[in-house]
N, C-alpha and C positions, 0 to 999 in steps of 0.2 A: 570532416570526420563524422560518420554516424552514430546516430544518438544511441545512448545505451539503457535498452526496455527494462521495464521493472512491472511485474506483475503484482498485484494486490489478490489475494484469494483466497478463497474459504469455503467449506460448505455450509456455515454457519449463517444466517442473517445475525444480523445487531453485534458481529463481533466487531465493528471497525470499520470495516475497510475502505469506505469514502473519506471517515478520519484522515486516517492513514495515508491513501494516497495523498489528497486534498492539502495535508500540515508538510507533508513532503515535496510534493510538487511546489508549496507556496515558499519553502526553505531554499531549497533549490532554486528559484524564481528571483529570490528576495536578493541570492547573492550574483544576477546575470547571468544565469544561465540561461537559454532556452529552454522552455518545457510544454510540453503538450500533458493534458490529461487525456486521457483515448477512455470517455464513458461506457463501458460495452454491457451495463447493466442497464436495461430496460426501463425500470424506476428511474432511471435519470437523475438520482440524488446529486450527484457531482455537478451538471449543467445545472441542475436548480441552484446550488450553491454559488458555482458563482456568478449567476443571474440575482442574485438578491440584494448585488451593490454594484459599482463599477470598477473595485480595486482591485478585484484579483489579481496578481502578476502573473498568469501564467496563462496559457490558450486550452482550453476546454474543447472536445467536439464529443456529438454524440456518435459513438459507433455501434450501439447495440444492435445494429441492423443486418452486420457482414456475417457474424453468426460462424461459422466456421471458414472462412475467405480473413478475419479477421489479421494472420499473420501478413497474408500478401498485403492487404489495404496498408496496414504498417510499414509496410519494408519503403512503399513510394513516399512518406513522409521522413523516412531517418536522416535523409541528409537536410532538412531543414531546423531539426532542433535538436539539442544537447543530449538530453533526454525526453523520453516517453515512458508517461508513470499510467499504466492501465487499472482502471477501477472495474474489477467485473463483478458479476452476477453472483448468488448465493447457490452457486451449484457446482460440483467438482466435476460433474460428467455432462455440464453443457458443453456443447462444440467449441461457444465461444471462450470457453474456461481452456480447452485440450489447444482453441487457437491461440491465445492468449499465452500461455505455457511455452507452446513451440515458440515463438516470437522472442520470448524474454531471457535477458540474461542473467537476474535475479527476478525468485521469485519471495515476495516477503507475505508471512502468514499470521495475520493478529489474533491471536487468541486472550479471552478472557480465564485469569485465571479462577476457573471453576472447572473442578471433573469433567462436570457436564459437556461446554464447553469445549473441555479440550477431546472426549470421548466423538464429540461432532464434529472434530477436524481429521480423526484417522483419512476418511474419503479422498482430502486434499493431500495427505502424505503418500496416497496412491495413484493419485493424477498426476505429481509431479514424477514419479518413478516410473510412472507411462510415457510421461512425456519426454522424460529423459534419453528413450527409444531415438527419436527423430532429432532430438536437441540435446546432446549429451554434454553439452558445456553449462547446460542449465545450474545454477546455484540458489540455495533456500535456504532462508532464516526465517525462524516465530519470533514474532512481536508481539511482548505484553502489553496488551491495553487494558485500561481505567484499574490497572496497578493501587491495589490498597496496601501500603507495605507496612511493615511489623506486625501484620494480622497470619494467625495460624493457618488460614486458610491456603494463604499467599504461601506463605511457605511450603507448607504441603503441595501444593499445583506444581510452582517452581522445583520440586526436590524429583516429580515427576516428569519435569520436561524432557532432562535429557532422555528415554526412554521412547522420544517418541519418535525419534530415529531424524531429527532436522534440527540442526545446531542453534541456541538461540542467540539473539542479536542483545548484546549488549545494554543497547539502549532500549526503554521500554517507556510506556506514555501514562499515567497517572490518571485519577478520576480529576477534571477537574473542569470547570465553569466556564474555563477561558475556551476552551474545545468546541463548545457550543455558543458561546459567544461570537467566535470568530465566522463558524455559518448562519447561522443567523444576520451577520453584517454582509456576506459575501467575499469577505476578505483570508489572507494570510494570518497568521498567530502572531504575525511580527505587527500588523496593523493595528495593534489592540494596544501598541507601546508598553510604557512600565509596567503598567497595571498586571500584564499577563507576564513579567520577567520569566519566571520558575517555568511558564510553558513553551517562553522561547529558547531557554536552556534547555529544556527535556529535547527539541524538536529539532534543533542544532545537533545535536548530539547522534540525534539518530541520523539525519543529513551526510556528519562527518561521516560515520560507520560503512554507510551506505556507500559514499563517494567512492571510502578509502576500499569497496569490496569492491567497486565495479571500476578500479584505475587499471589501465592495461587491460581491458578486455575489450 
């Protein structure tokens, strides 16, 4: 069966999106699945990550190289793993973002609930509407990340999402210690054991979501 792509993307830097992929792929990983992360940003955050232990469960490669060739490079890996969770670039209108897109059958978007923030991701709500052209089975959800909740602000942000025309996902991921803990070690949120509990339930959660959007496609 071929794997099923899941893009990570934004035009925002710092919003996430090595989290994001990175606590996903390692959920996914943690329960046998196969997983590829497909690096297509430059920085290579992801390969550093999980070069900084041995634990990772999941295979990392860098691909920031194929640049808009990115989908084809993809398509000869699917039948080797479950899924491929692609980490790209902070840019809506790089090639590797429009390749990226075409390739994917979800695309998931973290935003930080801040105006700002979310005023920095209209770009990405217009790339996937572009890319929808070529790939019209394409699907997208926003993911809250470092979620401060029962703060006014949070609320506010959130009373704005739906507005912003990409339905939000359920699950969302919280500020918290364990996130950077776990890159810092190289590993999964699950390898952090008890201590990280509350952020292996946040990242479970969003796992399930995910699964249950991409079964049958």
């Amino acid at each position: 069966m071929s794997a099923k792509i899941i893009a990570v993307v934004n035009q925002k830097g710092g919003a996430g999106k090595t989290t994001l992929a990175m606590l996903l792929a390692g959920s996914l990983a943690e329960r046998g699945k196969r997983v590829l992360v497909a690096d297509a940003d430059a920085q290579n955050t992801a390969v550093h990550w999980a070069g900084m232990g041995t634990g990772f469960p999941a295979e990392v490669q860098d691909v920031s190289g194929e640049e808009s060739k990115l989908h084809k490079a993809l398509r000869k890996l699917t039948d080797a793993f479950d899924y491929i969770v692609i980490d790209s670039p902070p840019a809506a209108t790089a090639p590797v973002t429009a390749s990226a897109l075409r390739a994917a059958h979800l695309a998931l978007v973290p935003v930080i609930p801040s105006p700002l923030d979310l005023w920095a991701s209209v770009r990405i709500r217009e790339a996937i509407v572009l890319a929808r052209h070529k790939n019209p089975q394409l699907e997208a959800r926003l993911v809250v990340n470092q979620m401060q909740p029962n703060t006014l602000l949070a609320r506010e942000v959130l009373g704005m999402l739906p507005e912003f025309g990409i339905p939000l996902l359920a699950a969302n991921l919280k500020s918290r210690t364990a996130y950077r803990q776990c890159a810092a070690l190289g590993g999964s949120i699950h390898s952090l054991g008890s201590r990280a509990a509350l952020a292996v339930m946040e990242v479970d959660a969003l796992r399930r979501e995910v699964e249950e959007l991409l079964r049958g496609r």
